[in-house]
Structures are given as C-alpha cells and as structure tokens.
SEMIFI-885988 format. One line per field, with one value per atom (N, C-alpha, C): residue number from 1; chain; atom name; y, x, z. Coordinates in nm, 2 decimals. Example, Ala and Ser with C-alpha at 12.3 -4.5 7.8 and 13.67 -1.06 7.14 Angstrom:
i = [1_1_1_2_2_2] .
ch = [A_A_A_A_A_A] .
at = [N_CA_C_N_CA_C] .
north = [-0.57_-0.45_-0.33_-0.22_-0.11_0.00] .
east = [1.32_1.23_1.32_1.28_1.37_1.29] .
up = [0.78_0.78_0.78_0.71_0.71_0.79] .
***
This chain:
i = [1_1_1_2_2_2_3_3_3_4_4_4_5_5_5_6_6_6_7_7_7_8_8_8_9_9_9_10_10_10_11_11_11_12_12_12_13_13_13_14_14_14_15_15_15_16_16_16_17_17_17_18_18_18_19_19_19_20_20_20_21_21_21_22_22_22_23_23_23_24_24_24_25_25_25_26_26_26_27_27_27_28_28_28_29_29_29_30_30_30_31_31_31_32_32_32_33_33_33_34_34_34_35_35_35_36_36_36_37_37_37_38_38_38_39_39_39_40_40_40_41_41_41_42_42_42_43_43_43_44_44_44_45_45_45_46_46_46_47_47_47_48_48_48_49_49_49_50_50_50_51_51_51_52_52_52_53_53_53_54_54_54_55_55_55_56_56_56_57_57_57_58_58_58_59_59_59_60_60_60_61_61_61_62_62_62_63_63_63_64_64_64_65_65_65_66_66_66_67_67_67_68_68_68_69_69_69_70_70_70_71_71_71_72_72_72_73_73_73_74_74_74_75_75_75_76_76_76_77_77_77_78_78_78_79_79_79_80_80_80_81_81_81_82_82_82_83_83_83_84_84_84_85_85_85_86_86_86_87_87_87_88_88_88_89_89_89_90_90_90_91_91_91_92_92_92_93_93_93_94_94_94_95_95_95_96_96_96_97_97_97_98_98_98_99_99_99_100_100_100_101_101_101_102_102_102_103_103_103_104_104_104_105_105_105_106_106_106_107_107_107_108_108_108_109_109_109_110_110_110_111_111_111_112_112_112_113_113_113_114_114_114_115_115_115_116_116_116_117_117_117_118_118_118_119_119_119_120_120_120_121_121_121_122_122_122_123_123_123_124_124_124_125_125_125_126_126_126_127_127_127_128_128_128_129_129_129_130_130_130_131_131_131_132_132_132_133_133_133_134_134_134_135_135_135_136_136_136_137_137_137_138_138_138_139_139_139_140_140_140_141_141_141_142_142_142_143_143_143_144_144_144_145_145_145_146_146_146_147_147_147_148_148_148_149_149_149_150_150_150_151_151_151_152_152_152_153_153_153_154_154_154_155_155_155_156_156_156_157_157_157_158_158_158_159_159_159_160_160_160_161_161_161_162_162_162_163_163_163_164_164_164_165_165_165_166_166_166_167_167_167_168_168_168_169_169_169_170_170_170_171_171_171_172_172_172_173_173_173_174_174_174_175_175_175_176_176_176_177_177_177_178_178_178_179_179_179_180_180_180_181_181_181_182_182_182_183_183_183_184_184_184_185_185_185_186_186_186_187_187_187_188_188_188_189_189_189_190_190_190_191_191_191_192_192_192_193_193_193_194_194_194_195_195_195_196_196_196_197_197_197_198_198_198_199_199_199_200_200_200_201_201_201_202_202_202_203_203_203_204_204_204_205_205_205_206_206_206_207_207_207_208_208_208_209_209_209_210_210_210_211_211_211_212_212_212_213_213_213_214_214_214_215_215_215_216_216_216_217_217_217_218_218_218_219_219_219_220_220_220_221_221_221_222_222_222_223_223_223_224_224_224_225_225_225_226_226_226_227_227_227_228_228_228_229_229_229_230_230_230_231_231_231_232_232_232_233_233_233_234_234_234_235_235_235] .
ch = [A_A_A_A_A_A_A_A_A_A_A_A_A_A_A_A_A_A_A_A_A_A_A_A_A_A_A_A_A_A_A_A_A_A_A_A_A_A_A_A_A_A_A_A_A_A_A_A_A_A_A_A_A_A_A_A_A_A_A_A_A_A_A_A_A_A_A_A_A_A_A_A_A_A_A_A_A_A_A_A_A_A_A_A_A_A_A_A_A_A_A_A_A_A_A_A_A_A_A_A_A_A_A_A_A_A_A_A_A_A_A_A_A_A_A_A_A_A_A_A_A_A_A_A_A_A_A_A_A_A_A_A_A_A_A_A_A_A_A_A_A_A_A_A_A_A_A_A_A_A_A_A_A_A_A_A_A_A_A_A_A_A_A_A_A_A_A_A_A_A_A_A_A_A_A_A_A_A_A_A_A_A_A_A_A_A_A_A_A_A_A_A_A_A_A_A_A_A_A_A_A_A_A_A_A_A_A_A_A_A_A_A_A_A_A_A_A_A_A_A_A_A_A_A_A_A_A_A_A_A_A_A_A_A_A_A_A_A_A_A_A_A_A_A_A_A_A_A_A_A_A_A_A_A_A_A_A_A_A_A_A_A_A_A_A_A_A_A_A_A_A_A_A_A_A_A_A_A_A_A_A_A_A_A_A_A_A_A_A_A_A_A_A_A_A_A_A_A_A_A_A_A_A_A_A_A_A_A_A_A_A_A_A_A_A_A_A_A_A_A_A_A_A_A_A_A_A_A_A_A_A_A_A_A_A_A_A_A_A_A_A_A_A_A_A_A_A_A_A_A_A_A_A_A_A_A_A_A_A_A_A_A_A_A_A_A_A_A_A_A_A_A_A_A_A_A_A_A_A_A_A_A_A_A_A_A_A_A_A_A_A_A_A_A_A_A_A_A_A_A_A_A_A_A_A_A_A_A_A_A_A_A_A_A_A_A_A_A_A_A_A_A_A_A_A_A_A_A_A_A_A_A_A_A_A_A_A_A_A_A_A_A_A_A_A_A_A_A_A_A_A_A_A_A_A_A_A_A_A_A_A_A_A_A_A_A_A_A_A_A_A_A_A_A_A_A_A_A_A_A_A_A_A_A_A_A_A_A_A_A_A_A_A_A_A_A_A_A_A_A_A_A_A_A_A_A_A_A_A_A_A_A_A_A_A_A_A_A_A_A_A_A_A_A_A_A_A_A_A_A_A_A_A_A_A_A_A_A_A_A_A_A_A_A_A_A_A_A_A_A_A_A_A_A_A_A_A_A_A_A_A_A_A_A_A_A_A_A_A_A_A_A_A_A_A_A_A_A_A_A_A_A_A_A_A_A_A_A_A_A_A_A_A_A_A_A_A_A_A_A_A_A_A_A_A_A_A_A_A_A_A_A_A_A_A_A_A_A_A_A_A_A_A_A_A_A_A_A_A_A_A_A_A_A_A_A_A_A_A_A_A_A_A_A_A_A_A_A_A_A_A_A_A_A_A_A_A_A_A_A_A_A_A_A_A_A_A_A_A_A_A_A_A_A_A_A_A_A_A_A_A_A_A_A_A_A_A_A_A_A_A_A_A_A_A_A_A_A_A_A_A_A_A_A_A] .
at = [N_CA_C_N_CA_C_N_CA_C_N_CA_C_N_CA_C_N_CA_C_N_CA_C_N_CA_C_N_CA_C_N_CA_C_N_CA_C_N_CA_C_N_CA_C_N_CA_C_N_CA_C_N_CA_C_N_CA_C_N_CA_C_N_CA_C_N_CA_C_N_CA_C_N_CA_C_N_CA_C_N_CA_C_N_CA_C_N_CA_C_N_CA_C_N_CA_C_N_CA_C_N_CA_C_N_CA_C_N_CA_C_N_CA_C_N_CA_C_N_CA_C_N_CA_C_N_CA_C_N_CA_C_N_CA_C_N_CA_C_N_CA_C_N_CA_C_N_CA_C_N_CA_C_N_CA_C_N_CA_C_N_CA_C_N_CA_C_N_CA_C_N_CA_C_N_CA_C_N_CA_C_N_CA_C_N_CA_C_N_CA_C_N_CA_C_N_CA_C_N_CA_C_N_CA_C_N_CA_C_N_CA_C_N_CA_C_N_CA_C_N_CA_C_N_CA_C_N_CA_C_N_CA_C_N_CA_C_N_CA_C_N_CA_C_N_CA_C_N_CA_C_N_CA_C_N_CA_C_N_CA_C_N_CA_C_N_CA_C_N_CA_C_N_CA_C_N_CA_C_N_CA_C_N_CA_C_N_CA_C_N_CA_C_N_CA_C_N_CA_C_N_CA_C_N_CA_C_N_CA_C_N_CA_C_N_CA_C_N_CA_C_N_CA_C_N_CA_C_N_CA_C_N_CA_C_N_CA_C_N_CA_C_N_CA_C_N_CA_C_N_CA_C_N_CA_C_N_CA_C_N_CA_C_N_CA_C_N_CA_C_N_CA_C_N_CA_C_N_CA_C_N_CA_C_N_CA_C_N_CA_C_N_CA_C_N_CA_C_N_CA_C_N_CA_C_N_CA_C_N_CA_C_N_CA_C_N_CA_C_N_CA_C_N_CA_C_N_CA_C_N_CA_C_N_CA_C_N_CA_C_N_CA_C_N_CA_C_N_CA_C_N_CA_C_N_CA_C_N_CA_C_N_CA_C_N_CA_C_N_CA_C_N_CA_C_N_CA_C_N_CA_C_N_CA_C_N_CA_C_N_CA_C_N_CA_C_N_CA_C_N_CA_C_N_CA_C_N_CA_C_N_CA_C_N_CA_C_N_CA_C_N_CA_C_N_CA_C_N_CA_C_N_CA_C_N_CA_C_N_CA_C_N_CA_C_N_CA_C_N_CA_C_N_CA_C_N_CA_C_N_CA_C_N_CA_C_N_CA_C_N_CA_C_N_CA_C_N_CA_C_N_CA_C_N_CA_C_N_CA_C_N_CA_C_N_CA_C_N_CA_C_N_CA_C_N_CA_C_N_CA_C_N_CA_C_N_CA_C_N_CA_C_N_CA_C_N_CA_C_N_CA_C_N_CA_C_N_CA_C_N_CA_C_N_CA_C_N_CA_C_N_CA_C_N_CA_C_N_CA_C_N_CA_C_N_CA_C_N_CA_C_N_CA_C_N_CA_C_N_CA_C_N_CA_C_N_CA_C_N_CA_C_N_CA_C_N_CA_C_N_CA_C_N_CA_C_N_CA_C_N_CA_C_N_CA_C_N_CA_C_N_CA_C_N_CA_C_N_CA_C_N_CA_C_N_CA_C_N_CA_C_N_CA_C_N_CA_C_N_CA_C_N_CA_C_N_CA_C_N_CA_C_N_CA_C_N_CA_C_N_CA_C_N_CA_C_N_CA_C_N_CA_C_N_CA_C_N_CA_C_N_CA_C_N_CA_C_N_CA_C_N_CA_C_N_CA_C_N_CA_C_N_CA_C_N_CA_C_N_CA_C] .
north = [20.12_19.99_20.00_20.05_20.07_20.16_20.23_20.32_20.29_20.18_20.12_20.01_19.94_19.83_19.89_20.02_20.10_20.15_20.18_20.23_20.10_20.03_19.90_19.81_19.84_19.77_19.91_19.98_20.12_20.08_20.09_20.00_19.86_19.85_19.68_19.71_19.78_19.80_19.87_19.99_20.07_20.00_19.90_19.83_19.71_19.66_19.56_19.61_19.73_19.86_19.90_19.94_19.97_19.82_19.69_19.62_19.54_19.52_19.56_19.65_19.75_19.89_19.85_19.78_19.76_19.66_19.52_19.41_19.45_19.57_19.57_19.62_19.54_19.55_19.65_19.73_19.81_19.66_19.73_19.61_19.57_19.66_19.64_19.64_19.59_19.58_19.72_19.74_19.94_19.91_20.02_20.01_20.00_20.02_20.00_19.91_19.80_19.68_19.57_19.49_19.44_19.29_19.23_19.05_18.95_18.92_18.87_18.76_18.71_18.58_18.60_18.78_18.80_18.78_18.81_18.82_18.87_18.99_19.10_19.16_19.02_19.07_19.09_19.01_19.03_19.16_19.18_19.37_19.42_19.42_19.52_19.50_19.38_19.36_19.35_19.34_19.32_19.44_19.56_19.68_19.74_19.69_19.72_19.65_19.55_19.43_19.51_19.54_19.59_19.69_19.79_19.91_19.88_19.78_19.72_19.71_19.64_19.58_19.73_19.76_19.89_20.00_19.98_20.04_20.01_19.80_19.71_19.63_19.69_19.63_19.51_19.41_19.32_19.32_19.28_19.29_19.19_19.17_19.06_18.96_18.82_18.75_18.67_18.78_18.74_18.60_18.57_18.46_18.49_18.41_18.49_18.37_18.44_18.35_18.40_18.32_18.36_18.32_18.34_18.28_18.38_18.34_18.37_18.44_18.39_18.44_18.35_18.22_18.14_18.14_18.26_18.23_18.41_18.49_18.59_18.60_18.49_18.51_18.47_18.44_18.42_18.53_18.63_18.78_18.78_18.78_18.81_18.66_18.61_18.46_18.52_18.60_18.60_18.60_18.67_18.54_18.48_18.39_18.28_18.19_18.17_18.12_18.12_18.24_18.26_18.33_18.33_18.38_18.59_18.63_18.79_18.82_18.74_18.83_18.70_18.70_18.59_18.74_18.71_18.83_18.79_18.86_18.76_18.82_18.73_18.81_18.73_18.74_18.63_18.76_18.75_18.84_18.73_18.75_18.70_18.68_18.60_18.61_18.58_18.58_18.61_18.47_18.44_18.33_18.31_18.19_18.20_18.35_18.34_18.46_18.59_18.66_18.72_18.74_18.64_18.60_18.60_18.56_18.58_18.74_18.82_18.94_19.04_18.96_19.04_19.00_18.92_18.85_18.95_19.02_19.12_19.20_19.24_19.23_19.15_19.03_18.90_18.83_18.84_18.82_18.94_19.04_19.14_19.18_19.12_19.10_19.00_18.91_18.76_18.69_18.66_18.63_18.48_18.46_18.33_18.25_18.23_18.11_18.17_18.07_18.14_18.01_18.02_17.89_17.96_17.88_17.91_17.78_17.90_17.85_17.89_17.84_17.88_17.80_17.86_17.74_17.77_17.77_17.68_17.75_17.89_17.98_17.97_17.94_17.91_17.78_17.68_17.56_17.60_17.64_17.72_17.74_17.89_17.95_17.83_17.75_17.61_17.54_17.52_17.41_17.53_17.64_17.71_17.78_17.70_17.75_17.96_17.97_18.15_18.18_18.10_18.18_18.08_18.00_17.96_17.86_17.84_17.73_17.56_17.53_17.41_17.39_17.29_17.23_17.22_17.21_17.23_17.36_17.47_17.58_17.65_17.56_17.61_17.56_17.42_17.40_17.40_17.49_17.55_17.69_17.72_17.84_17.84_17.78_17.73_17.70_17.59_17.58_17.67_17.79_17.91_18.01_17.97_18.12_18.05_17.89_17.84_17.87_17.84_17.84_17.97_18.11_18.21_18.30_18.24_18.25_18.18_18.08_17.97_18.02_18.09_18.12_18.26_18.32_18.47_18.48_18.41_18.44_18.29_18.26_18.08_18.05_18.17_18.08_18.12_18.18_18.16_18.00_17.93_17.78_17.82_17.75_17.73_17.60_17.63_17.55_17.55_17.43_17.44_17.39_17.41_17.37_17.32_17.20_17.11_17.17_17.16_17.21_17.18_17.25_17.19_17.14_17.05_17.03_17.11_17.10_17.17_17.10_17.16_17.13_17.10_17.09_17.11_17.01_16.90_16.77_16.74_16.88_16.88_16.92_17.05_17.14_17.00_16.87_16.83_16.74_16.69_16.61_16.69_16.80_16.93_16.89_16.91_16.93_16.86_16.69_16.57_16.58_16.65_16.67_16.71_16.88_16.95_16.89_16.87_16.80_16.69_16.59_16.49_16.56_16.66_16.67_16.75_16.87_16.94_16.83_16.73_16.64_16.57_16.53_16.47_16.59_16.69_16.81_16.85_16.79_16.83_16.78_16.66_16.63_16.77_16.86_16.93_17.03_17.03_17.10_17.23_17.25_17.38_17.44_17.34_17.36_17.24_17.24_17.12_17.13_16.99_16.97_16.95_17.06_17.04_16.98_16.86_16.76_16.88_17.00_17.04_16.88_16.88_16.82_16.69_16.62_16.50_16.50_16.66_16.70_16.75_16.77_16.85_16.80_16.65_16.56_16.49_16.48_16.37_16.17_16.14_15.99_15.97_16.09_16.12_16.21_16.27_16.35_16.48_16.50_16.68_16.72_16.88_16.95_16.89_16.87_16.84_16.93_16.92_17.04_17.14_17.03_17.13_17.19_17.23_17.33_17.41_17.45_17.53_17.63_17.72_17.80_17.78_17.73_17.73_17.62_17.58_17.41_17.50_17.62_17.66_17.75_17.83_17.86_17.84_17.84_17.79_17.88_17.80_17.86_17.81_17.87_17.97_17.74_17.67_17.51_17.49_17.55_17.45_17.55_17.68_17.74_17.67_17.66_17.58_17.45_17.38_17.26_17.29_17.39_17.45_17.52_17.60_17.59_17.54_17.39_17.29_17.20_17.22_17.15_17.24_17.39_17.50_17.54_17.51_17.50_17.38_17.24_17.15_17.18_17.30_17.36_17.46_17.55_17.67_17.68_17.59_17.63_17.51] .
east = [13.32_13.32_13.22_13.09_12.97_13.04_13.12_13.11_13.27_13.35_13.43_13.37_13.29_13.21_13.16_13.03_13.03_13.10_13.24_13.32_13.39_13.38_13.49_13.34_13.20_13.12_13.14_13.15_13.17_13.25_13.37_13.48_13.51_13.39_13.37_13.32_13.19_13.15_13.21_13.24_13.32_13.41_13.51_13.58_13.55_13.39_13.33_13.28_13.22_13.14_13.31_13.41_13.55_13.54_13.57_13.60_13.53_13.36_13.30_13.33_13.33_13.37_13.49_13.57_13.73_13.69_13.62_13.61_13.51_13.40_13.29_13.37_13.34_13.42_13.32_13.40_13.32_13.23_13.12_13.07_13.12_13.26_13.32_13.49_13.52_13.74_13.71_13.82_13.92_13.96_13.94_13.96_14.09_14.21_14.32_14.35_14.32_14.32_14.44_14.54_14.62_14.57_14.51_14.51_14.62_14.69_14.83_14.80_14.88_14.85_14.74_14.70_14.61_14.65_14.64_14.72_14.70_14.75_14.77_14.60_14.51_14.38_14.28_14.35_14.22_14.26_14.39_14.43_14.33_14.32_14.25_14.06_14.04_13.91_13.85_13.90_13.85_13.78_13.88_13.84_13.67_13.69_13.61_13.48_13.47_13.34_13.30_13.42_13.38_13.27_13.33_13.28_13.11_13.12_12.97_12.90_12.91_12.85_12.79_12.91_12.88_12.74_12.72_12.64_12.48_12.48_12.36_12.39_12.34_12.43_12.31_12.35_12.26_12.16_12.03_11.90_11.86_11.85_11.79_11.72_11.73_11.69_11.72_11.80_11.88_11.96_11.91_12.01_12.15_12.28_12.36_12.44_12.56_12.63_12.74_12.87_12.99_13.09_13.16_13.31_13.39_13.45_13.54_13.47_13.50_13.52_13.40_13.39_13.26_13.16_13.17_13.03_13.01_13.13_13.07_13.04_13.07_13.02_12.90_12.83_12.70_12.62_12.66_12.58_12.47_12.35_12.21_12.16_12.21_12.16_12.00_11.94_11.79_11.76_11.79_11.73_11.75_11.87_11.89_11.83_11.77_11.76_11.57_11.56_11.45_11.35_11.44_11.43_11.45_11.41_11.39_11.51_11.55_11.65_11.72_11.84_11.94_12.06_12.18_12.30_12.42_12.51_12.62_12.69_12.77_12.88_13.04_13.04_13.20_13.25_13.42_13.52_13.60_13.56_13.71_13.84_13.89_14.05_13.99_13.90_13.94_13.98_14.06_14.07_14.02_14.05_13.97_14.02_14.15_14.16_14.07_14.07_13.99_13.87_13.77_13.68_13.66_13.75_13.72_13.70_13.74_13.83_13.67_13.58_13.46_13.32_13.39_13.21_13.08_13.20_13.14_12.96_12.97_12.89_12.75_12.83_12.71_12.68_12.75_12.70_12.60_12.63_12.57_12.40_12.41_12.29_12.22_12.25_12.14_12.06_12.12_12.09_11.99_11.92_11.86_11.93_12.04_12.08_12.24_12.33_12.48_12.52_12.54_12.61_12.75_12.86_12.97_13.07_13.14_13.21_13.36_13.46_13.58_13.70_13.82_13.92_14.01_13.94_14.03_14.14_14.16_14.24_14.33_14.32_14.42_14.49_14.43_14.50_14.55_14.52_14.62_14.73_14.72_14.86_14.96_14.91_14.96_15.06_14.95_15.06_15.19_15.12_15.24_15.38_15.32_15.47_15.44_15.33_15.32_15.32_15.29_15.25_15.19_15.05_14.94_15.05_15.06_15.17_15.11_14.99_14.91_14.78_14.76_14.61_14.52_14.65_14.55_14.50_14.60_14.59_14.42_14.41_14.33_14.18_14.19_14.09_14.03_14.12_14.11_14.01_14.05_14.02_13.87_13.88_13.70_13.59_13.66_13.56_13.54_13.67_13.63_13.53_13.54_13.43_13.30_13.26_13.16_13.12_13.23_13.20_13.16_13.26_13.20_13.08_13.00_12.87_12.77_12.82_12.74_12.72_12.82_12.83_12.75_12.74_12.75_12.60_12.57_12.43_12.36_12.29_12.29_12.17_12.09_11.99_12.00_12.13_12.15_12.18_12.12_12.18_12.29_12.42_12.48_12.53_12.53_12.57_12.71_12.79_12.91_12.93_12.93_12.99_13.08_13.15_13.25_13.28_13.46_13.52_13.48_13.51_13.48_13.58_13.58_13.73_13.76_13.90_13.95_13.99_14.09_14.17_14.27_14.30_14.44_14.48_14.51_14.51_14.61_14.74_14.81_14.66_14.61_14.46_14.41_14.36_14.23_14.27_14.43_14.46_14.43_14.45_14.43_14.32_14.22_14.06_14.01_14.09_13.98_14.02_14.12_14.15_14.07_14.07_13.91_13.84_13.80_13.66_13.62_13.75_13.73_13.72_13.78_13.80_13.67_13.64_13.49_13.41_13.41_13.28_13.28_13.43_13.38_13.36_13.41_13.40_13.23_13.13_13.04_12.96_13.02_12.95_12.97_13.05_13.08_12.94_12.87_12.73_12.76_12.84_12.87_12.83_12.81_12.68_12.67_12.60_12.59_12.63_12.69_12.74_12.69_12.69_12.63_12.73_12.70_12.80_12.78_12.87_12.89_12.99_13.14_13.18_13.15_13.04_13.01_12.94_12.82_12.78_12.84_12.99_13.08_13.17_13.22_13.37_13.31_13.42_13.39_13.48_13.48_13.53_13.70_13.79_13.91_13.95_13.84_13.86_13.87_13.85_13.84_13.73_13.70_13.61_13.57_13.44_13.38_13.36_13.43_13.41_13.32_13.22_13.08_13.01_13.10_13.03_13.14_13.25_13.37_13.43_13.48_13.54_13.68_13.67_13.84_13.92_13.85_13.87_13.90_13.84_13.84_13.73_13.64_13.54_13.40_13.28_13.18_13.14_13.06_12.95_12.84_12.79_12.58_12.57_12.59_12.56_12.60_12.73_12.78_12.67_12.64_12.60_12.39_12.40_12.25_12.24_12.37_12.37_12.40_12.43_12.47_12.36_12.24_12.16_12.05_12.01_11.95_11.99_12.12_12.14_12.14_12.13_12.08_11.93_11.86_11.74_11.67_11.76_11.71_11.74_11.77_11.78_11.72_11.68_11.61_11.48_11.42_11.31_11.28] .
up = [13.93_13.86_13.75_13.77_13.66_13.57_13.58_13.50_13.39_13.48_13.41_13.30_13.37_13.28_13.16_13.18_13.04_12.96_13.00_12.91_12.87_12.88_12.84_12.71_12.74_12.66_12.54_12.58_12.46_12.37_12.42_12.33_12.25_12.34_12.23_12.15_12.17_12.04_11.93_11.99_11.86_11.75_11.82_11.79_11.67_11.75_11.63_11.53_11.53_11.39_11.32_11.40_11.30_11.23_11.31_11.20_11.10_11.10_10.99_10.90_10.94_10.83_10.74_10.83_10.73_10.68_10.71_10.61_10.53_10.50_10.39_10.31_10.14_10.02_9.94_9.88_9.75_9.67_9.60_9.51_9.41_9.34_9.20_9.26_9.17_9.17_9.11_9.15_9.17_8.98_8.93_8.78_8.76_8.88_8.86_8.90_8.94_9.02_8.91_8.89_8.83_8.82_8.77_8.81_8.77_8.86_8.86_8.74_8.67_8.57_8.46_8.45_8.35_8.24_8.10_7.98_7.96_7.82_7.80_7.73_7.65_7.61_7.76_7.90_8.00_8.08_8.07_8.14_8.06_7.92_7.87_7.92_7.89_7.88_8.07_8.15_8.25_8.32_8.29_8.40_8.27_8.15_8.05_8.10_8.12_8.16_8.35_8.40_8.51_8.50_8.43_8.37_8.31_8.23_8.19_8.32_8.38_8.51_8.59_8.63_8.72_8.65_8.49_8.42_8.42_8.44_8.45_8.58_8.67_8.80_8.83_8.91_8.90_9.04_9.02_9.07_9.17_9.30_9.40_9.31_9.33_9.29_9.11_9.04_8.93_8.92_8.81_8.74_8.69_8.78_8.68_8.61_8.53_8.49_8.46_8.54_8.59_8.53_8.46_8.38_8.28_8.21_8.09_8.03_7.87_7.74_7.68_7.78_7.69_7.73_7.83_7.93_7.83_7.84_7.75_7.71_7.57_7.42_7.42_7.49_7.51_7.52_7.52_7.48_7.60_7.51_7.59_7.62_7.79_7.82_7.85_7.84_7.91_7.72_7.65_7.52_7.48_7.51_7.52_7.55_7.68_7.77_7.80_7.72_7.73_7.86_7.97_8.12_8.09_8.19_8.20_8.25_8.34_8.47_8.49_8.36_8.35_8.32_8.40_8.37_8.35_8.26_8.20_8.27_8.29_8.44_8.38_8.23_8.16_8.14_8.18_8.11_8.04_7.91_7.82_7.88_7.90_7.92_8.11_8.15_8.32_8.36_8.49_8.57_8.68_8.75_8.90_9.00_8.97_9.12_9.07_8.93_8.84_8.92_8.91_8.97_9.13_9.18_9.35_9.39_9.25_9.36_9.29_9.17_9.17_9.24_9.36_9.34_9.47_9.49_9.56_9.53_9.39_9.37_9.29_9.30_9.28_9.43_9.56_9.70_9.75_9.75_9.80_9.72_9.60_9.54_9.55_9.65_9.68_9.52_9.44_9.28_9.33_9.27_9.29_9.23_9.12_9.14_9.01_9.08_8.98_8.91_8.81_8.71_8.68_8.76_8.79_8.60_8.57_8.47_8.48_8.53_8.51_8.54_8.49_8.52_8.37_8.26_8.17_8.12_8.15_8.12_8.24_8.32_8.45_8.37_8.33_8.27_8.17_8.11_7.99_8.00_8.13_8.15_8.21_8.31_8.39_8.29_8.17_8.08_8.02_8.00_7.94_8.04_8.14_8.28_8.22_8.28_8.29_8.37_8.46_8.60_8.73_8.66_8.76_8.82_8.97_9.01_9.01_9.02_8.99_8.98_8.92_8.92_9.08_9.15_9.35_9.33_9.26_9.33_9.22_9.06_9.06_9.12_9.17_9.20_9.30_9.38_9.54_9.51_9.40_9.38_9.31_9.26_9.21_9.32_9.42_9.50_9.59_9.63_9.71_9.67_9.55_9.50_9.51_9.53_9.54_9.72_9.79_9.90_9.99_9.89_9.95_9.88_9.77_9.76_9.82_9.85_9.95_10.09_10.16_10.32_10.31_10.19_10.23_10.17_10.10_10.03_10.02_10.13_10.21_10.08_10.04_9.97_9.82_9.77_9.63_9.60_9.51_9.49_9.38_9.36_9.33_9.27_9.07_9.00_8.97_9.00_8.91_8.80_8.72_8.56_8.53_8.51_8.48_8.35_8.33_8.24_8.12_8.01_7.84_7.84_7.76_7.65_7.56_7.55_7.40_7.32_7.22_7.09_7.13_7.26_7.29_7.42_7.35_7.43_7.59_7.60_7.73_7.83_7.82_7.88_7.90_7.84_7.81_7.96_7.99_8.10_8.19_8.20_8.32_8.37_8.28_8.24_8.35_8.29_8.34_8.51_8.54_8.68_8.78_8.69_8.76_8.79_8.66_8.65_8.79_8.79_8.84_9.00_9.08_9.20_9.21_9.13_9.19_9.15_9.10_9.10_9.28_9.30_9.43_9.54_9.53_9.64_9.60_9.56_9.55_9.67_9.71_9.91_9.99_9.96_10.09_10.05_10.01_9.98_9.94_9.92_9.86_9.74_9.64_9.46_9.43_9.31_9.22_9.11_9.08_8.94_8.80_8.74_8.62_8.52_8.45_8.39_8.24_8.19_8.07_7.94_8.05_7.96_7.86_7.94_7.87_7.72_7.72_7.63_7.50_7.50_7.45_7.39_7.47_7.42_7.33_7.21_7.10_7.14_7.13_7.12_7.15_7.11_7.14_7.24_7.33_7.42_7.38_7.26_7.20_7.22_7.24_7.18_7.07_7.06_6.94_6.83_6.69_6.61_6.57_6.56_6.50_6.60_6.73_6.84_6.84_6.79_6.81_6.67_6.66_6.57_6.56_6.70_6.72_6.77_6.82_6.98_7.09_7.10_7.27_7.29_7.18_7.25_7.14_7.16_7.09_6.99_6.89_6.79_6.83_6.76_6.81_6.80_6.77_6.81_6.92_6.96_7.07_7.18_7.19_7.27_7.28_7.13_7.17_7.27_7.24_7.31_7.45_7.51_7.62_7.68_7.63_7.63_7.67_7.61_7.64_7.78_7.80_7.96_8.07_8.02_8.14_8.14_8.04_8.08_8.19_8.19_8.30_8.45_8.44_8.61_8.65_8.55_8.53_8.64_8.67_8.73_8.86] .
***
C-alpha cells in the first residue's frame, strides 16, 4: 500500500511539472505566427516590432505602453515623458487579438505600470465588414488583456486608455461604445480609466484637427496634449 501511495504521489507530480511545461509561453509570437484580421501593412510590420522588442527586451519594473500605430508613433516615450524606463510596446496596424497573443513578454517582466491603448483598428476593419465580427467581440478583448496583466502580474497597475476619435464619423459611433463599456467595466478592478477621448474630441465629435495629419493618428501637438494627461499618473 506505501509503496502504491508513493508511486501514485510520483505521478501527480510529474503530471503537474508536464503541465506547467505545456502552458509556459515563449516570451515573443513565433516570427511566423499569422494574426487573423491583420492587414496587409501589420503582416509586414508586426513580426518587424517583434524583432525590435526581442533586441530591447523589457526590464522589471518598466513603464510600458501598449497599442497600435499611435502609441508607436510616439517613438522615444522616456523623452517624451521625461521618465528613464518608459517602453513603447505600439505595432502600427495591430489589433486586440494582435496584442493578447504578445503580452507574454510584458507579464513575465512585472512592469510597474502599462498604459493600455487599443481597439481602433479592430473598429475600422468592423465598419468595413473585414473580418472583426462585433463591437462585444472587441471589447471582450480589451478587457482580457487587462485582466490577464492584472491576474498574472497582481502589482503591475494598469491604465486603460479610452479610444480617440477620428475623421471618420461610422468609427466615431463604434468609439463612443468602447468607450462607454470599458468605462463601466472599470468596477471589476481590473485598471483604471484614463479619459484620452475627452482631451481630443472637437464640438462635432471629430478628432480635433490641429492634433492630427490625417483624422486617425497624431502630430508632435496632439502627442504633447497626450503627454500632459500621462504625466498625471506617472508617479
């Protein structure tokens, strides 16, 4: 019987160390990795940004900042920002699922604090019937990547960032959707809401011009004004 009981606790354990082993994820997506609903500039640009990353991999305690194309264009947020150990973590073109399938290595690095930006490229493809199947599906997907930085890394704080507006008034109803549901899913403690859009919309619900090139992503104003409301959390 003792010697049945030891071999049966052997097996448990083996069993729980195999399946750790199978659920621990590499820190980076596989350079061949496909992201369904990408478009043809984030195939190119994503495995490229991966490639950066894997180069300046990020440091315990780091600031990061997670999104697209507008969290990219923001270049160097530690001189921006003015902070040492702020890391830009935007692929141009990416979406939420984009994003769930990298965060591997922003969990495993315990960052002191993530300012989460994403979404608007999922609404994009939405209105243009490409792919994304709804506005649930992206805003399921926003708060997962909130929730599994929150569970996995309990004392990173986590900001969410409410969507910009654009030029493009079908997006802007999308927008107020997001917006409006991660503001109330902000009880489940999962992050906090940093109000971007209010800073950004003009009187007709656009992007405001003199922070944009285009009505979808910013000039060196709109990023100062962006700026100025991420320094009120900074410390």
């Amino acid at each position: 019987m003792k010697k049945y009981l030891i071999g049966c606790l052997f097996l448990i354990m083996n069993s729980t160390l195999s399946c750790e082993q199978e659920i621990k994820k590499p820190l980076y997506p596989s350079e061949n990795l496909v992201i369904e609903h990408h478009n043809d500039w984030a195939i190119k640009q994503y495995p490229k940004r991966i490639k950066e990353f894997r180069n300046d991999p990020l440091q315990k305690g780091d600031i990061v900042l997670l999104g697209d194309s507008i969290t990219e264009g923001g270049n160097d947020w530690s001189e921006k920002l003015d902070v040492t150990n702020v890391k830009n973590r935007g692929i141009s073109g990416d979406i939420t699922y984009g994003v769930l399938q990298r965060l591997e290595e922003i969990i495993e690095s315990k960052p002191q604090k993530v300012f989460v930006l994403i979404g608007v490229n999922d609404l994009f493809n939405y209105v243009a019937h490409e792919g994304i199947p709804s506005v649930e599906y992206v805003e399921n997907n926003i708060i997962k990547i909130c929730k599994q930085i929150r569970k996995r890394s309990p004392k990173t704080t986590v900001y969410l960032q409410s969507l910009l507006p654009t030029a493009t008034a079908e997006v802007n109803k999308e927008i107020l959707k997001v917006n409006t549901t991660i503001k109330k899913s902000e009880a489940l403690g999962l992050y906090q809401v940093i109000d971007l859009y209010a800073s950004f919309v003009n009187k007709k619900g656009f992007l405001k011009e003199a922070f944009t090139y285009d009505g979808l992503h910013l000039n060196e104003k709109g990023y100062e004004v962006w700026v100025g409301v991420l320094k009120l959390f900074l410390f």
